[in-house]
C-alpha positions as CSV (number, residue, x, y, z in Angstrom):
1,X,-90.9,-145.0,24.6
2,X,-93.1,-147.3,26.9
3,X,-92.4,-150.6,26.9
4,X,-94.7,-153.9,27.4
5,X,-92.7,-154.3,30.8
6,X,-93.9,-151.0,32.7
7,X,-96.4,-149.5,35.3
8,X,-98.3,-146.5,34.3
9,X,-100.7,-144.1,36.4
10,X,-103.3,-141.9,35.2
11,X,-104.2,-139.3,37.3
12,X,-107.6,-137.4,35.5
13,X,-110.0,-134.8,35.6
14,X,-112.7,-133.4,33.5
15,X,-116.3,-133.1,32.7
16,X,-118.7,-134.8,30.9
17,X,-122.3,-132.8,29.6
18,X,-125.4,-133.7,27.6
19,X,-125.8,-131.9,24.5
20,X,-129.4,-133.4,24.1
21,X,-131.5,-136.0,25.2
22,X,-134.0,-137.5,22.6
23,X,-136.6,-139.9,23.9
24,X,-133.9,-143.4,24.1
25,X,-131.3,-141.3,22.9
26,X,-128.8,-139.5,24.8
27,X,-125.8,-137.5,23.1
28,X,-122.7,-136.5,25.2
29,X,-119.7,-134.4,25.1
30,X,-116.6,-135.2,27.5
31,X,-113.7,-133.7,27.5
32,X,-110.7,-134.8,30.1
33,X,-106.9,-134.3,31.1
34,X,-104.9,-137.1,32.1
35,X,-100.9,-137.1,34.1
36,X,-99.2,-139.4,32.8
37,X,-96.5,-141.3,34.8
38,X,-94.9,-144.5,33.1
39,X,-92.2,-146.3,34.6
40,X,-90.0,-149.0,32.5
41,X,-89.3,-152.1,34.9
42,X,-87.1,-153.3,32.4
43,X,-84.5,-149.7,32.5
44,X,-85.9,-148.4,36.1
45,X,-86.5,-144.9,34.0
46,X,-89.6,-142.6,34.4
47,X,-91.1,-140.8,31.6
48,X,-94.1,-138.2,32.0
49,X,-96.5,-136.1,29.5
50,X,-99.8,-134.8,29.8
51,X,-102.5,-136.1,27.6
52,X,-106.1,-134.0,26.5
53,X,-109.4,-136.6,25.1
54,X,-112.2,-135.4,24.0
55,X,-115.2,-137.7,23.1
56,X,-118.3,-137.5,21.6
57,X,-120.9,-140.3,22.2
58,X,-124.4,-141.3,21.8
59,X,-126.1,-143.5,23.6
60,X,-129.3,-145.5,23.1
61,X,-131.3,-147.1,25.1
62,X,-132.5,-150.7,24.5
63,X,-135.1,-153.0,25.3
64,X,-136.8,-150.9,27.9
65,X,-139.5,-152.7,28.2
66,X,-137.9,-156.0,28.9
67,X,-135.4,-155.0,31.5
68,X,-136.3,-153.5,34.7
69,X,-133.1,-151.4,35.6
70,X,-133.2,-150.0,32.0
71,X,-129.2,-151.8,31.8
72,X,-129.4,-152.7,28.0
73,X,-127.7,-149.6,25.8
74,X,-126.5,-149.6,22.1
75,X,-122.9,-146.5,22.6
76,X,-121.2,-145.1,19.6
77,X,-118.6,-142.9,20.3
78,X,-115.2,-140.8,18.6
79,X,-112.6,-139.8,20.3
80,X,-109.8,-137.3,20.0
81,X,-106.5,-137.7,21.8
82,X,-103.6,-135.3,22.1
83,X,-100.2,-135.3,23.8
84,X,-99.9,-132.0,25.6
85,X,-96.1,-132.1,25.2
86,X,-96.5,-134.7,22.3
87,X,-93.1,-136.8,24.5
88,X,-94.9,-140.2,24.9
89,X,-96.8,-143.1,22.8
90,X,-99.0,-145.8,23.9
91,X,-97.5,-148.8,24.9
92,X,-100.8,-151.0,23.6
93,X,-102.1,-148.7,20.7
């Protein structure tokens, strides 16, 4: 089990897609998988696992008249995580 003491990398790759764009509002779909590569610095051991997230968002678009760069947005969002191998837990959940 990770540790407060380790280094993880996450290697990803994925997609992301618009299910439908509504005037300000934008819903989305991504879906990704992650490598997961944890080290302990405490014990020196490595663990590994796979890891699948899916997320559906929407996102709304604020103040447009006020901002130039449209930068202002309101995001809601749920997301589903799963272990692929179902090994590993997160260190800061």
């Amino acid at each position: 089990m990770p540790e407060a003491n380790s280094f993880e990398i996450r290697p990803f790759g994925g997609g992301l897609i618009d299910l439908f764009v509504f005037g300000n509002v934008r819903v989305m779909f991504r879906s990704l998988v992650e490598w997961r590569l944890i080290r302990s610095a405490d014990e020196g051991a490595f663990e590994s696992d796979g890891r699948w997230s899916n997320r559906l968002g929407v996102r709304i678009r604020l103040a447009e008249k006020y901002f130039i760069n449209k930068t202002l947005y309101g995001i809601l969002g749920l997301e589903a995580l799963a272990d692929l191998k179902g090994t590993l837990s997160d260190t800061f959940a």
